[in-house]
N, C-alpha and C positions, 0 to 999 in steps of 0.2 A: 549429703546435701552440699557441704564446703567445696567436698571435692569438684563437684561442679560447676560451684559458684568461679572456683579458681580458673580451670579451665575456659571457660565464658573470658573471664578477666586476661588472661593470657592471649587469646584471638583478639581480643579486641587492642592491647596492646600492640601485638604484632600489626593488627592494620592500620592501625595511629601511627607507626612507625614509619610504613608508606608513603605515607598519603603526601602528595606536593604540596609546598608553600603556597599558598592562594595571595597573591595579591592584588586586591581591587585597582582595577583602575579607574582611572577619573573618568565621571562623566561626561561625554562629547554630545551637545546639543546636536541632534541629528537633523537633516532637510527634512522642510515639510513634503508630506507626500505631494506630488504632483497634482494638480486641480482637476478635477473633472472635465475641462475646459479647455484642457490640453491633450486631450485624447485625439487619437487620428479618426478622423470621419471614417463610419465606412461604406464601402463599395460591395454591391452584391452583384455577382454576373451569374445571369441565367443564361446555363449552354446544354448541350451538348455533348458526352461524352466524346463524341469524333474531332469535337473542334478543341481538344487538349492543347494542344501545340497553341491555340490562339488565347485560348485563354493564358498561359505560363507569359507570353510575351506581354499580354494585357497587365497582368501580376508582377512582372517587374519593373515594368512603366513606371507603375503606381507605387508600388512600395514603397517609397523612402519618404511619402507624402500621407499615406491613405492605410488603412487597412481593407483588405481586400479579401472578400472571402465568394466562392465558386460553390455551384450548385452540385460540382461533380466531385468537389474533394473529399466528403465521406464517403464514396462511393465502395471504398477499399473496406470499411468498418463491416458495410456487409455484404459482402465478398460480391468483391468488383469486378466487371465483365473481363477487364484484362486476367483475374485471377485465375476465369475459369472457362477462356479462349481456348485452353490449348485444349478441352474436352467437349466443344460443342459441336466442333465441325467432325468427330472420329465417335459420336454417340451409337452405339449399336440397335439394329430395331428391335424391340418388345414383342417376340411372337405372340399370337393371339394363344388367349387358354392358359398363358404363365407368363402373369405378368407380376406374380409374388417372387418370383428366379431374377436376381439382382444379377449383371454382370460385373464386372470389375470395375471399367467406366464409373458405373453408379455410383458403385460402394465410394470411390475416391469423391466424389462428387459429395456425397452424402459426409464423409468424414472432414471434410473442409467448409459443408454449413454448418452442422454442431460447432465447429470447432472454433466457429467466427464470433463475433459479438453478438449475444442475443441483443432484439429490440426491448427497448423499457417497455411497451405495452404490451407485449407475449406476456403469459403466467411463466413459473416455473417449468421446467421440463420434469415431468414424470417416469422415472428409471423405469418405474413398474409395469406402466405403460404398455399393450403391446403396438407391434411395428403395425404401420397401416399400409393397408393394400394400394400396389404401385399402379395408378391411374395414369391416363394419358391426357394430357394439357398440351396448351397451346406454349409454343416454347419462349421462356419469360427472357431468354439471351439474343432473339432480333432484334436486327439493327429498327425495324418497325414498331413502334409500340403498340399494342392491341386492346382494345377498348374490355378491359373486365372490372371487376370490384378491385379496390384498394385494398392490400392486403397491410399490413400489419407495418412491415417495415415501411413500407409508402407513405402512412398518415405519419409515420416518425419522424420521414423527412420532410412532408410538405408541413406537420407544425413548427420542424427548427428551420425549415424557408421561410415562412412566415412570421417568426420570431427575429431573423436576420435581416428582414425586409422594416420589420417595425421601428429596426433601430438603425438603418441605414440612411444613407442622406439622399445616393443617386443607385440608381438598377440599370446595370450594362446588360442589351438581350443581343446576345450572339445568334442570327437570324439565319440558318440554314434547310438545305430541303431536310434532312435529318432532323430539324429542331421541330419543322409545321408537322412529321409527321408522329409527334411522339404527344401523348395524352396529358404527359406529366409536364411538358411544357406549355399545354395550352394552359393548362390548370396558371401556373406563374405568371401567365400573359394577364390573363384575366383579373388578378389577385394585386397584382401592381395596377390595372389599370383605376385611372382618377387617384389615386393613396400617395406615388411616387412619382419624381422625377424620371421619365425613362431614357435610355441615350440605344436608337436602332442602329446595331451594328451588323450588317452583311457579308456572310463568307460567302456565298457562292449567287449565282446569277438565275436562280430556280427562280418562276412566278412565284409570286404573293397571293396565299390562299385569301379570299373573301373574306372569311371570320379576322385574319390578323389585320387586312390593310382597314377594315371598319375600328378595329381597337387601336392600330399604330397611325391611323389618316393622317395626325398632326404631326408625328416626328417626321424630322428632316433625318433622313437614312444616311450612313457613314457605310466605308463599304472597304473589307481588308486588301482590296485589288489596287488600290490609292497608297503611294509609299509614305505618305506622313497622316497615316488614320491613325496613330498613336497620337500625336499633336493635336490631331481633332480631337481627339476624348479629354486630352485636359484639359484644351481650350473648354470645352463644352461643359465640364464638371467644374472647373472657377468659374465660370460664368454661373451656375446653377447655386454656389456656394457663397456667389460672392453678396453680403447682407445689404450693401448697397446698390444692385442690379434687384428690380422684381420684373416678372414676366407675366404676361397678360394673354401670350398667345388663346387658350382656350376659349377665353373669354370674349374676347377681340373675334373668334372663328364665329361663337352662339352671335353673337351680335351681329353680325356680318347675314349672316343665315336668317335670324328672322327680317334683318332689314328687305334680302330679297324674297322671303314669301310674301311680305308687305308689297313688294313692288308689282310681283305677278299676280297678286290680289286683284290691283286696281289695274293690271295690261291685258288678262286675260279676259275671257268669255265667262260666262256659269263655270265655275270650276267644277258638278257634279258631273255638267257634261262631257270633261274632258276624258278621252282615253288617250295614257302614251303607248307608243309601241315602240321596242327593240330589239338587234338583235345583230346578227353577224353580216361584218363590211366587208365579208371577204366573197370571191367568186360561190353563186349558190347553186344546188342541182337544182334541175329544172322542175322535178314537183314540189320543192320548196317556194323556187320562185313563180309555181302556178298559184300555192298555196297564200303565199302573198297579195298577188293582186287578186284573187278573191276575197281577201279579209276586208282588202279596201272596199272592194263595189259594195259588197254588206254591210259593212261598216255604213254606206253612203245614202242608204236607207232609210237611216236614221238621221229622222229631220233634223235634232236638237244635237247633235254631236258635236265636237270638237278634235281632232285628230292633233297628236301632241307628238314629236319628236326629237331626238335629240341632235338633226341637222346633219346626222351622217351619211354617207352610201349605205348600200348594200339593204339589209332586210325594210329596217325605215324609211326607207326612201322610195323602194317599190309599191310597199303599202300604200305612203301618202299619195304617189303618184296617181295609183289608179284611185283613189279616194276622190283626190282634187278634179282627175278627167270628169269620174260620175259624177261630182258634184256640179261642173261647170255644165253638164249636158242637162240637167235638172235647171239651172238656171236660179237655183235655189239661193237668199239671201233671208240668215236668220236672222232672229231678234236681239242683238248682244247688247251689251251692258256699256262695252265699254271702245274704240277708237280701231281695234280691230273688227273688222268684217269678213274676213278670208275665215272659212272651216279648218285649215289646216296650220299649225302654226309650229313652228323650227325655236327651239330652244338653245343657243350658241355660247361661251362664255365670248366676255371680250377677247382673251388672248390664253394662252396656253403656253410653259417653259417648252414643253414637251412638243417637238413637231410630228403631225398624225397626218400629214397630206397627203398620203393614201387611203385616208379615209373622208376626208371633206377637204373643201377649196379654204386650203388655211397659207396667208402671205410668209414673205421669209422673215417677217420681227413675231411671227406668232400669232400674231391677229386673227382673225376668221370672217371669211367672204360672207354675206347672206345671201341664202338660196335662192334660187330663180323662180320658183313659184311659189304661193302659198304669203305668209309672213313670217318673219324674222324676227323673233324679238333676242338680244342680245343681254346678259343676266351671270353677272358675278366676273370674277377673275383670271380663273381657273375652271378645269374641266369638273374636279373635285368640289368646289364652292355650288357649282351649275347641279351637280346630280344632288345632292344633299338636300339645297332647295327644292327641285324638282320633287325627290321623293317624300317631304316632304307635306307639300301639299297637292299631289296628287294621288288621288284615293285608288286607280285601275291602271294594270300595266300589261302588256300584251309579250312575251318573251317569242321570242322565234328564233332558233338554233340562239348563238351567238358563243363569245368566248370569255377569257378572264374579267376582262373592263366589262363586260354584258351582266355576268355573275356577280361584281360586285355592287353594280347599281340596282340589281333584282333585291339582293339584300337589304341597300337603302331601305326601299319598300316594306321588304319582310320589318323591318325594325321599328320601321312606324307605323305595322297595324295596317299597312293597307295591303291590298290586292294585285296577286303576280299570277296571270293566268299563261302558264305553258305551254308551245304546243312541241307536245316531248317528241311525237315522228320525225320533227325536224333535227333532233339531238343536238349535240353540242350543250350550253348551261341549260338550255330549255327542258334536256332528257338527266340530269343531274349533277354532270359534269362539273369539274370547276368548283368543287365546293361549297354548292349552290344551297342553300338549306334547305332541308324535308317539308318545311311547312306549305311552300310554293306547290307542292301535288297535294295538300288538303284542301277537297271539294268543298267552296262554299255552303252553305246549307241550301235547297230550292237545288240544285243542280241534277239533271235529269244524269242517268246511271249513262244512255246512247249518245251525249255530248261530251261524255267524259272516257269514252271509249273511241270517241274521233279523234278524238289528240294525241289516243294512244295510238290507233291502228295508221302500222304504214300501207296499208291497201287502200282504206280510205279514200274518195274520192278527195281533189281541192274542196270543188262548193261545199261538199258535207262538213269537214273541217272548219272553214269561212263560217256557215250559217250555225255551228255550235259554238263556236267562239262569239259571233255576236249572241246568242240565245245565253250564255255565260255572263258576259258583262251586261245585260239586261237585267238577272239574276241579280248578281253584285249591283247594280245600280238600287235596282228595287229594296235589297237589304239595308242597303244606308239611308233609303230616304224612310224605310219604314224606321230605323233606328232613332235617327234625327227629332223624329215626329212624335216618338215616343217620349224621350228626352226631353221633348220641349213640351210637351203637354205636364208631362211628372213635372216638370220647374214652375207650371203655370197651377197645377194644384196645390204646390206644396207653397206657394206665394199665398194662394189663398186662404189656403189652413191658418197660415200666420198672419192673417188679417194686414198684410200690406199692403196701402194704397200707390202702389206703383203703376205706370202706366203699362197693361198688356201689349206683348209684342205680338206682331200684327203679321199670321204666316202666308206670304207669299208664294204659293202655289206655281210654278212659274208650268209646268204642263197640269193644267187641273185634275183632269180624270187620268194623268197618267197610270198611276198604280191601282188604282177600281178597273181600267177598263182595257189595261194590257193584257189581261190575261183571254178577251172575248178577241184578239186580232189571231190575223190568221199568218205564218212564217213569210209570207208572200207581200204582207199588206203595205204600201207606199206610207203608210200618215204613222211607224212606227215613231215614238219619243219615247229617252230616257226622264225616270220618273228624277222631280230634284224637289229639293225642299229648302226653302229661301227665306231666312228670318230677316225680316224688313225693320230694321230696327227704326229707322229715321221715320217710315213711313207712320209708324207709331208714334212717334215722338209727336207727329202733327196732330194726331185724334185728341180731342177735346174729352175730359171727363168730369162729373160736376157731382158733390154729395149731395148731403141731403138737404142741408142748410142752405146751399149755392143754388139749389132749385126750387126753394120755398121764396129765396128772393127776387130768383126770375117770374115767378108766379105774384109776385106782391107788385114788380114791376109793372108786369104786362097789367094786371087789373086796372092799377092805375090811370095809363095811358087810354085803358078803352073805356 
């Protein structure tokens, strides 16, 4: 036992002998850590893969002020399109009957997923596993994004988007035809909009899908074709950052917007009566433009109508035209409400940045001429301020062909619940073009299966067309006013339930038997009216109501006297 106590004691000796002189040094008060406060803002840009190059230039702009972090820089973590370029375009085909026969391609392909970063929300990989049979999919490396489920690695980047977004100050969106067409950049558009500051930056000169100019309307677009859009972005990010600047824009827009539905409240006719119609300013074929002025004569039909457009050439303007001739040959003068008397009535903004004087009589400071027939009422700013109002509070809209600017105010509509009826033979956004959204071909309810077959079929006569598109908005009109009337009877019971003596509002029927006795007219019939349903608030306000005590006094009264 000595013996190896000693030994023990001899190693330990030997390493004592080593061991360096330690000497402490004096304590140096270290800096406090930097504040939280002094941290660099950061900047998140949503792009692109393609637009590499613009984001690097945008990232050294900013650097030495900002942190700046890109939607495309993990792209590499799991294995990034550049990675796996040089094997997409040399992929061999999968003969049918052996598609478990991996060529070479694959396998390299296969050996550089494994070999990449799994995602944190995969499980483990299972050695034991066996290999699963090689399917055919849509190829996940186009430059197109393809609408399927999120896979795995997707929700791992859109929740550290999301994450980057919450702690960000401002969202640069690199705006290209590659960005409108990818899934995972709508998904970002969406997810910043109302949360963040956005600043719209444009690579290339493609239109603006429908879906993005309704989410982006308010930004004012920066565009890299401008050789100090670098300047622009910072200007625009101190401005957004600076604690003494607040901005009201949005706010300043809602307010502007109800001011003019307020204003066409009290310029227009019945609003239930109103239909707009629009559509394309450009040269029409000739069964479009038959199809046209028969919408009008039918349209003219109807006593109680109101014909609504947006003062352009081309599809609206054929319409109203032959609308205004049948109506004037009718000699017909309705019952309006309000300082107009003209059935057809031109909705114009005051002036416009933008000159469109190919499509209506607009001066060279922007201004805009009133139409030569019909009335003119003139409403908001801008073109954009006009359609907003517009859609709005107009509950029926008429599309016939049209293009970009057609489709995005069809949307308008789509967004607020009202009615876009198409007439898709015409094509253009009317047949879905333009990125019109799906809901505009769902048949109201009441809509006859052979009206909704006219719009489709290009054989179709014009009047056949014409007389189902009014027999459609008859439909829609009759759905709103029955909705209306329902609503307003449930508000009138459920006052009573709660024993409130409030004064009943008083419904103004303004076509009485319209909806009871539409249904016994025959397609042909002259006295056709939309059904509308008009709550007369004020008219109520004048009816007199008296309890019970208030009428044992007029009873003690009258005795009295007699």
């Amino acid at each position: 036992m000595d013996k190896y106590v000693k030994r023990v004691a001899k190693l330990i000796a030997d390493q004592t002998k080593w061991t360096p002189e330690i000497h402490p040094e004096p304590l140096v008060p270290t800096k406090p850590k930097p504040a939280i406060l002094d941290k660099k803002p950061l900047i998140v840009i949503s792009a692109h893969p393609q637009q590499r190059h613009i984001v690097n230039e945008i990232k050294f702009s900013l650097d030495i002020n900002f942190d700046v972090w890109c939607t495309i820089d993990e792209l590499n973590e799991f294995g990034s399109l550049e990675s796996l370029t040089s094997y997409s375009n040399n992929l061999p085909t999968i003969p049918e009957g052996s598609e478990s026969s991996l060529s070479e391609s694959y396998k390299a392909i296969a050996r550089q997923i494994v070999q990449s970063k799994r995602p944190v929300s995969l499980p483990a990989a299972d050695a034991t596993s066996e290999s699963r049979r090689l399917t055919r999919m849509v190829s996940q490396l186009s430059t197109i994004s393809q609408i399927s489920s999120l896979t795995p690695d997707k929700m791992d980047k859109l929740k550290q988007f999301e994450t980057k977004v919450t702690d960000a100050r401002v969202v640069i969106v690199l705006a290209s035809e590659s960005y409108f067409r990818s899934r995972t950049s709508r998904q970002h558009v969406y997810y910043c909009e109302h949360r963040k500051n956005m600043i719209l930056v444009r690579c290339d000169k493609c239109s603006l899908p429908s879906w993005f100019s309704m989410l982006m309307a308010d930004e004012l677009p920066l565009s890299v074709s401008d050789t100090n859009y670098l300047e622009s972005i910072k200007s625009r990010i101190k401005r957004v950052l600076d604690p003494s600047s607040k901005a009201n824009d949005k706010e300043m827009q809602e307010s502007k917007v109800a001011y003019l539905v307020n204003y066409m409240k009290k310029n227009l006719p019945v609003l239930d009566t109103c239909v707009y119609v629009l559509g394309s300013t450009k040269s029409l074929d000739s069964r479009t433009e038959e199809i046209c002025k028969a919408i009008g004569v039918e349209l003219a039909k109807l006593k109680n109508v109101t014909l609504v457009t947006n003062g352009f050439n081309g599809t609206s303007d054929i319409v109203a035209r032959a609308f205004f001739e049948a109506k004037e040959k009718e000699e017909f003068v309705g019952n309006r409400k309000s300082e107009f008397q003209s059935s057809v009535v031109h909705i114009l903004p005051l002036k416009d940045s933008q000159m469109i004087t190919n499509k209506c009589r607009q001066n060279p400071d922007g201004s805009f001429e009133p139409v030569s027939y019909g009335q003119t009422l003139f409403l908001g700013e801008s073109l954009k301020e006009r359609e907003k109002a517009v859609a709005r509070i107009l509950n029926t809209c008429i599309l016939i062909g049209g293009g970009t600017e057609d489709a995005y105010e069809a949307q308008e509509f789509i967004w607020n619940d009202h009615y876009v009826i198409p007439v898709i033979s015409s094509g253009g956004a009317a047949s879905g073009q333009f990125g019109v959204p799906f809901k505009i071909f769902e048949s109201p309810v009441g809509v006859q299966e052979e009206d909704r077959k006219n719009l489709i079929d290009k054989e179709a006569s014009s009047e056949e067309v014409a007389k189902s598109v009014v027999k459609i908005i008859i439909t829609v009109k009759k759905c709103i006013a029955s909705y209306k009337t329902e609503v307003n009877n449930s508000n009138k019971s459920t006052k009573k339930s709660m024993k409130k003596k409030k004064p009943q509002e008083k419904l103004d029927v303004a076509s009485a038997n319209a909806v009871a006795c539409e249904s016994q007219q025959t397609d042909n019939s002259p006295d056709k009216v939309l059904p509308v349903v008009d709550i007369d608030v004020n008219a109520a306000r004048s009816v007199k109501h008296y309890g019970k005590w208030k009428k044992v006094q007029r009873l003690i009264t009258f005795s009295r006297h007699c």
